[in-house]
VEXZALO-261426 format. One record per residue (C-alpha): chain; residue number from 1; x, y, z. Coordinates in steps of 0.05 Angstrom, whole numbers, plus 5000, padded with zeros to 4 digits. Example, Ala and Ser with C-alpha at 12.3 -4.5 7.8 and 13.67 -1.06 7.14 Angstrom:
<pts>
<pt mol="A" seq="1" x="5246" y="4910" z="5156"/>
<pt mol="A" seq="2" x="5273" y="4979" z="5143"/>
</pts>
This chain:
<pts>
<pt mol="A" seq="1" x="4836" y="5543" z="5699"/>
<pt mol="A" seq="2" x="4896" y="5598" z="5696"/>
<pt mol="A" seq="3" x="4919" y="5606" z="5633"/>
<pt mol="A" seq="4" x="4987" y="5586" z="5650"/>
<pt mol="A" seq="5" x="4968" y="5514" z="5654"/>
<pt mol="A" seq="6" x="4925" y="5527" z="5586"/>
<pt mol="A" seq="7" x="4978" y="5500" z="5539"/>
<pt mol="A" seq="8" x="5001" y="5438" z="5579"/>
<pt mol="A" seq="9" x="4925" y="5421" z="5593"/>
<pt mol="A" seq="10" x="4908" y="5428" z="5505"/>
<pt mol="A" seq="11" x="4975" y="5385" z="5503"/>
<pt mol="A" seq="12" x="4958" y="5322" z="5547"/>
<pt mol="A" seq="13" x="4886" y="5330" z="5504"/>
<pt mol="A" seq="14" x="4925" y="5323" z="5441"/>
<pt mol="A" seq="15" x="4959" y="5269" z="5469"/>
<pt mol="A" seq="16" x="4903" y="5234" z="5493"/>
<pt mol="A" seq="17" x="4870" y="5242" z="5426"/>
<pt mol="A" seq="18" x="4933" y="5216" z="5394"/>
<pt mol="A" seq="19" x="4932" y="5156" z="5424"/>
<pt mol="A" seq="20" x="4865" y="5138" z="5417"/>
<pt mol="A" seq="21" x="4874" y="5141" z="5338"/>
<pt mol="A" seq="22" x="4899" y="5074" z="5311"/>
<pt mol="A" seq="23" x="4971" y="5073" z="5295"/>
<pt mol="A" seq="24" x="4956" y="5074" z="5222"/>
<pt mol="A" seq="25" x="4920" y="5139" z="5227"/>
<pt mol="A" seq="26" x="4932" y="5192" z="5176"/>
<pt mol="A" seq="27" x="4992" y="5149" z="5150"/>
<pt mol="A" seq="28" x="5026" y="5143" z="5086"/>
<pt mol="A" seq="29" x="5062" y="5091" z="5044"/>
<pt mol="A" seq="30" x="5103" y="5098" z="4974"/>
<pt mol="A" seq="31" x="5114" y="5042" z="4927"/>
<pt mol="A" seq="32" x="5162" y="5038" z="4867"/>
<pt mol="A" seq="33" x="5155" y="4988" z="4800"/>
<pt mol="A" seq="34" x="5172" y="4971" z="4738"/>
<pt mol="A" seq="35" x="5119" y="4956" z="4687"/>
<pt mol="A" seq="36" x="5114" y="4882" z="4676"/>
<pt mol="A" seq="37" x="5051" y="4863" z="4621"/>
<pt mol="A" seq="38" x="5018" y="4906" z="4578"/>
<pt mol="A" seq="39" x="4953" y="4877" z="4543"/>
<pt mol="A" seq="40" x="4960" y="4874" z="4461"/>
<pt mol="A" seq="41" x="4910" y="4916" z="4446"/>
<pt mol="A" seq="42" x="4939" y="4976" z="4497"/>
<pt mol="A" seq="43" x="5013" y="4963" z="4466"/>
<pt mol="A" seq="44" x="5030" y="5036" z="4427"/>
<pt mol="A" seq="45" x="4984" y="5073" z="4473"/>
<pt mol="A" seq="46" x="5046" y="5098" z="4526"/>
<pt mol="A" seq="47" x="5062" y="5053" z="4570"/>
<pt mol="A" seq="48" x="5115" y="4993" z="4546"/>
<pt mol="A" seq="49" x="5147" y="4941" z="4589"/>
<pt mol="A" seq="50" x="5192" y="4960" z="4636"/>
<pt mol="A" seq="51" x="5163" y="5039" z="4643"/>
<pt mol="A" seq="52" x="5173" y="5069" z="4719"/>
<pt mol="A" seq="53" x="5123" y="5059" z="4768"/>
<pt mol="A" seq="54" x="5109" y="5111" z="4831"/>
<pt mol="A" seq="55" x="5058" y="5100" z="4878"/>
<pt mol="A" seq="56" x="5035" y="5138" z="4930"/>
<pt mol="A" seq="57" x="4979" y="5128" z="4978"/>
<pt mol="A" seq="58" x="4959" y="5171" z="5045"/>
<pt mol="A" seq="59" x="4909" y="5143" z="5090"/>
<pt mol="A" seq="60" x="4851" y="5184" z="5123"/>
<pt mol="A" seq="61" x="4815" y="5186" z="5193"/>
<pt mol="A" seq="62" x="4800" y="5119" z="5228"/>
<pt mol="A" seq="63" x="4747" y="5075" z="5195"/>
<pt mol="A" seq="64" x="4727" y="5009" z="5228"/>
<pt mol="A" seq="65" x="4743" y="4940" z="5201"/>
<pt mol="A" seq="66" x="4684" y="4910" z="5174"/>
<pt mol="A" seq="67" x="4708" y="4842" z="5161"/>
<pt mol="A" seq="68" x="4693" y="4792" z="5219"/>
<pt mol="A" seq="69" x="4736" y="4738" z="5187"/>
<pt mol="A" seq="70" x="4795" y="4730" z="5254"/>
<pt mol="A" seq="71" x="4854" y="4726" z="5193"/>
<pt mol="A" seq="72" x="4821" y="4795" z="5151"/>
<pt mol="A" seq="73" x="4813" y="4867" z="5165"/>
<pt mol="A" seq="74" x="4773" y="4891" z="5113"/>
<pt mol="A" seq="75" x="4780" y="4977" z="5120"/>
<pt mol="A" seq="76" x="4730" y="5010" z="5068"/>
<pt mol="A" seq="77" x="4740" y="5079" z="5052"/>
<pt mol="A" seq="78" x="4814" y="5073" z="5095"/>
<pt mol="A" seq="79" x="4850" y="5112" z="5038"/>
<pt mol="A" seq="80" x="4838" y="5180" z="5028"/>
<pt mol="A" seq="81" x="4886" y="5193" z="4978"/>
<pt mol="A" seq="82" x="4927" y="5176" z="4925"/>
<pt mol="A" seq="83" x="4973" y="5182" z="4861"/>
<pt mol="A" seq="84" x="5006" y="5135" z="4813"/>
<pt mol="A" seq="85" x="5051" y="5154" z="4754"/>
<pt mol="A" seq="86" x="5062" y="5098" z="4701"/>
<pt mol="A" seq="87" x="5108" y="5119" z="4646"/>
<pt mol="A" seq="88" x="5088" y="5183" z="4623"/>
<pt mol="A" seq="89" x="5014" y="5177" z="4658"/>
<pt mol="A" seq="90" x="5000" y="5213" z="4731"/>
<pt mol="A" seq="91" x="4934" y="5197" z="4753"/>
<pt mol="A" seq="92" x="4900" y="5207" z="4823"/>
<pt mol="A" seq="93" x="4844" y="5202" z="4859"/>
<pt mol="A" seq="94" x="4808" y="5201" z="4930"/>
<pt mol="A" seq="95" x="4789" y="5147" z="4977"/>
<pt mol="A" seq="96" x="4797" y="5067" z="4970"/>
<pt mol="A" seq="97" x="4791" y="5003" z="5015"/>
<pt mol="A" seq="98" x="4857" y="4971" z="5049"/>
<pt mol="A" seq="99" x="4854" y="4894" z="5053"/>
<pt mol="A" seq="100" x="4900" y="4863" z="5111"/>
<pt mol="A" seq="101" x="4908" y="4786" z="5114"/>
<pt mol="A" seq="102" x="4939" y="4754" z="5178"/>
<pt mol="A" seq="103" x="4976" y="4689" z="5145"/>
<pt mol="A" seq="104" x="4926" y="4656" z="5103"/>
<pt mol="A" seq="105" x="4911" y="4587" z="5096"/>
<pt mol="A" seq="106" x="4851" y="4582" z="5074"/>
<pt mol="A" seq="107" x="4817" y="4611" z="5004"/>
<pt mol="A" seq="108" x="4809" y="4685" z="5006"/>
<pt mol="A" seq="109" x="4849" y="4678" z="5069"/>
<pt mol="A" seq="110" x="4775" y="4649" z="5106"/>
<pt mol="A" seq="111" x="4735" y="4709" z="5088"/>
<pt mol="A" seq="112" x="4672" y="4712" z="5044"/>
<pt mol="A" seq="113" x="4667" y="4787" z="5049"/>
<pt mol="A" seq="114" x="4741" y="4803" z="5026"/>
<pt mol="A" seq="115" x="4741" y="4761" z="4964"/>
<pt mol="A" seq="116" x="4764" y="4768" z="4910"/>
<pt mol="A" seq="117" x="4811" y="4803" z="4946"/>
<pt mol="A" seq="118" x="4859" y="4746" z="4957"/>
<pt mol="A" seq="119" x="4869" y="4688" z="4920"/>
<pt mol="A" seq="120" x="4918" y="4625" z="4916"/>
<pt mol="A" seq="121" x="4982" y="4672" z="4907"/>
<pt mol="A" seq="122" x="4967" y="4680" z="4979"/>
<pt mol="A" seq="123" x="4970" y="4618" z="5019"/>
<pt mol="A" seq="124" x="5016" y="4614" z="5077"/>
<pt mol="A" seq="125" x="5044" y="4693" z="5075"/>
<pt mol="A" seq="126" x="5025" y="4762" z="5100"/>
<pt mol="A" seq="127" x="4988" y="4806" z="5061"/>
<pt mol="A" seq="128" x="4958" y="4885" z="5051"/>
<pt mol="A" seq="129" x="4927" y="4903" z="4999"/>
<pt mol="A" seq="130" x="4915" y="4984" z="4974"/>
<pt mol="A" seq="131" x="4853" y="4984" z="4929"/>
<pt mol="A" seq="132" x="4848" y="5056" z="4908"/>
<pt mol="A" seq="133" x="4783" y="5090" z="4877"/>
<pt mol="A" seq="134" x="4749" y="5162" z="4856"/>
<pt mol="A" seq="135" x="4801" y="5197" z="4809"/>
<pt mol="A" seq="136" x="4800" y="5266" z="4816"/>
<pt mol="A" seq="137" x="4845" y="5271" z="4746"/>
<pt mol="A" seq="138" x="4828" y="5248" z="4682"/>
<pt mol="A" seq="139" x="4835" y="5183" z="4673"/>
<pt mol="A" seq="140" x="4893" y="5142" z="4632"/>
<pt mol="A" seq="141" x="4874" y="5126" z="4565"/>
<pt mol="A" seq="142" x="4907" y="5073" z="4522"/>
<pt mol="A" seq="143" x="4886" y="5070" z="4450"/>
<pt mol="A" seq="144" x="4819" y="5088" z="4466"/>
<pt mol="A" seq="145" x="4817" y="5039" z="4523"/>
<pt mol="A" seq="146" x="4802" y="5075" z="4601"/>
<pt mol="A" seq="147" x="4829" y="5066" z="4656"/>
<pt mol="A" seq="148" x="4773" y="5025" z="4695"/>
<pt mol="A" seq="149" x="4750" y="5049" z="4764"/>
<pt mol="A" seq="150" x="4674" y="5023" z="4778"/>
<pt mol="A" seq="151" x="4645" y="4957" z="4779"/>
<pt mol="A" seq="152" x="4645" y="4901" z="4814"/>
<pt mol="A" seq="153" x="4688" y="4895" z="4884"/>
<pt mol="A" seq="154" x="4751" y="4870" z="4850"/>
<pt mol="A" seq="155" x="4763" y="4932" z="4802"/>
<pt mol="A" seq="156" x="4795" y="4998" z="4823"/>
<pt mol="A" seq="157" x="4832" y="5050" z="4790"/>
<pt mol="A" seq="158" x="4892" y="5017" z="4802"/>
<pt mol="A" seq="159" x="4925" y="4970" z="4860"/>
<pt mol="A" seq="160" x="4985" y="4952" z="4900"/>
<pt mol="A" seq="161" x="4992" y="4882" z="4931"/>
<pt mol="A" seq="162" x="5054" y="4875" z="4989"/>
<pt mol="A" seq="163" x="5065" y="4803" z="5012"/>
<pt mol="A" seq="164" x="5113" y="4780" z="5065"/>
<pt mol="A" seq="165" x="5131" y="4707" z="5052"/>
<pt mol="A" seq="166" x="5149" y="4688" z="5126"/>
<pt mol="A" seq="167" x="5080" y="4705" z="5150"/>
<pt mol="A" seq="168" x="5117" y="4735" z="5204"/>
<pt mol="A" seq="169" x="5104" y="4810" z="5193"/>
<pt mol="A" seq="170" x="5035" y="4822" z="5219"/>
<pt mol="A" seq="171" x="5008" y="4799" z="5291"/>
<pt mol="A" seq="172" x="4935" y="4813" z="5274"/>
<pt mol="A" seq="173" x="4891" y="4846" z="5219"/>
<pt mol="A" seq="174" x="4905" y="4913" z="5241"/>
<pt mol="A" seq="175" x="4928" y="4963" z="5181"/>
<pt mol="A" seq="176" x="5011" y="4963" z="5200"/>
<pt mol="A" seq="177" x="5034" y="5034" z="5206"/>
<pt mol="A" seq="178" x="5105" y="5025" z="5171"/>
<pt mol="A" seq="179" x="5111" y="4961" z="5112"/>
<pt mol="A" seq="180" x="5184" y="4938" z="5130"/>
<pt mol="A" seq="181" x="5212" y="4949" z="5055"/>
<pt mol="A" seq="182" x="5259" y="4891" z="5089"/>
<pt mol="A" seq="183" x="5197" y="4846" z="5100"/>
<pt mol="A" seq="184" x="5154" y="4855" z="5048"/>
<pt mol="A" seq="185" x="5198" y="4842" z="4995"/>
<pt mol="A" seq="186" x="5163" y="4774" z="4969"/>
<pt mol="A" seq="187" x="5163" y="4766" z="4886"/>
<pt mol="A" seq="188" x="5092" y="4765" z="4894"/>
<pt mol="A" seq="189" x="5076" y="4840" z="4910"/>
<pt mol="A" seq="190" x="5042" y="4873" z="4853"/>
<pt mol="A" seq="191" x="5001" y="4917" z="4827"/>
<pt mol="A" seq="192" x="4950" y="4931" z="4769"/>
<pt mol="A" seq="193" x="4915" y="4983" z="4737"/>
<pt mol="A" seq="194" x="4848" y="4952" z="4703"/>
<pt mol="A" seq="195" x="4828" y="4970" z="4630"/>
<pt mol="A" seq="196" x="4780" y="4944" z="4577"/>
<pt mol="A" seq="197" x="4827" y="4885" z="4548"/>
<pt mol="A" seq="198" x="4864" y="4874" z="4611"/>
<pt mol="A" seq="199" x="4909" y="4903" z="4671"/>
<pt mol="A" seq="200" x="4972" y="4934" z="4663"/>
<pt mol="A" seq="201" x="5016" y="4892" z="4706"/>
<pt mol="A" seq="202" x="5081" y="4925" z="4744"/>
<pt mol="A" seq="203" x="5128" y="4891" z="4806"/>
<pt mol="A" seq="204" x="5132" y="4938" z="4866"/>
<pt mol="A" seq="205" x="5173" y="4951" z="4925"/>
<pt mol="A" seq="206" x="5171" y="4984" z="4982"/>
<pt mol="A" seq="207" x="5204" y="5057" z="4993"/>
<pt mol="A" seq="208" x="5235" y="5049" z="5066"/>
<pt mol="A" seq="209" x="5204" y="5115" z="5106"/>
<pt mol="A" seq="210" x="5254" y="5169" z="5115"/>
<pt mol="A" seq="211" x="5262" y="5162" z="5190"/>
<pt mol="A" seq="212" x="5282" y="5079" z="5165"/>
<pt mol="A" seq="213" x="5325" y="5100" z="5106"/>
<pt mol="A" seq="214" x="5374" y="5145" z="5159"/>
<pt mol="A" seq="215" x="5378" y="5087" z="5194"/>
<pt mol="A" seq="216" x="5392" y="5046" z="5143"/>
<pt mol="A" seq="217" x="5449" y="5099" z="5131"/>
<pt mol="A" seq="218" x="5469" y="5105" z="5204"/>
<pt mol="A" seq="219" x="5474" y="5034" z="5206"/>
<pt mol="A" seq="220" x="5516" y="5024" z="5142"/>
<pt mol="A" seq="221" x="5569" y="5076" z="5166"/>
<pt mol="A" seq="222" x="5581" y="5053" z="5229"/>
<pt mol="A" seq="223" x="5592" y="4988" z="5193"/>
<pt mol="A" seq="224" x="5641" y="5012" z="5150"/>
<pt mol="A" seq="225" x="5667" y="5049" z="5205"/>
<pt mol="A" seq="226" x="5685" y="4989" z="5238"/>
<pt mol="A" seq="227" x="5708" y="4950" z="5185"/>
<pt mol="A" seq="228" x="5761" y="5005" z="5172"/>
<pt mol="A" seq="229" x="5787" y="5005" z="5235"/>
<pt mol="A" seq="230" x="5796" y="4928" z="5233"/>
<pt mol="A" seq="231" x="5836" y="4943" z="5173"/>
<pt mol="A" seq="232" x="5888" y="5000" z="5214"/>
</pts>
């Protein structure tokens, strides 16, 4: 091999290797919320009703879906990282498990391994769930209450639950590479961070991806482009 075909031979390698990743490969996602419940016993530790939520979660190499329900991809270990600031708390951590459910109709969306990862809330939509584990911060602690991380297969150091209500979104139980902020918008999407008495509840949303939000922009000025020339 000369080395003038070196760089376009390591490029078509690259690509190659690209495209045998999944599409969710190395991806991220970021959530915003507003705190919704705080347990009695944790009210006067820091966090109050309506407090800011920011959550951000990166996902790591490929792992393989080992959930052989047809309607749930069950990806253990699919996070590899994360952060979440609640009020005045910032907490992170390392790895965690991404639950996807292809329009459920059945309980736990006709999975025994994924429960209790769904429940009833989840009939009849589309659903991914970010179930993030191993802080690498101190924990949050709320009048002497800790943030929970361990335990049974239903507590992690803290969740975020995206439904789409037309069940239209997904097309399998693949991890989608982009949440449509436009699509996943359902009431239903969550999140919770577990502690002794109870979760802290908060709403989220999705942030649209840069690349979306400058269309988004693009899109609303040539709008009002048009609308102004109507008007001359």
């Amino acid at each position: 091999m000369n080395r003038a075909s070196l760089p376009r031979t390591l490029a078509v390698a690259a690509t190659l290797a690209a495209l045998a990743l999944p599409s969710w490969a190395n991806g991220s996602y970021s959530f915003v919320g507003t705190v919704t419940t705080v347990p009695d016993a944790l009210l006067g530790g820091g966090i109050v009703v309506g407090d800011t939520v920011r959550f951000e979660i990166s996902l790591g190499p490929p792992v393989p879906d080992v959930d052989p329900a047809p309607s749930v991809g069950s990806w253990a270990g699919a996070i590899g990282s994360w952060t979440l600031a609640i009020g005045p708390f910032v907490t992170s951590g390392l790895s965690g498990d991404v639950v996807v459910c292809d329009t459920p109709g059945l309980p736990n969306c006709g999975s025994a391994i994924s429960q209790p990862f769904f429940n009833g809330e989840a009939f009849g939509k589309d659903a991914v769930r970010f179930l993030t584990r191993e802080l690498t911060s101190p924990p949050i602690v709320l009048n002497g209450y800790t943030q929970s991380c361990a335990g049974s297969s239903s507590v992690s150091c803290g969740n975020a639950n995206m439904y789409d209500d037309t069940a239209l979104a997904l097309t399998g139980t693949a991890i989608p590479p982009v949440l449509d902020p436009a699509v996943f918008n359902s009431a239903l999407s969550s999140g919770r961070v577990g502690f002794g008495p109870g979760p802290v509840l908060f709403s989220l949303t999705v942030v649209p991806e840069p690349g979306s939000a400058a269309l988004m922009l693009v899109g609303l000025g040539l709008l009002a482009l048009a609308a102004r020339r109507r008007r001359a």
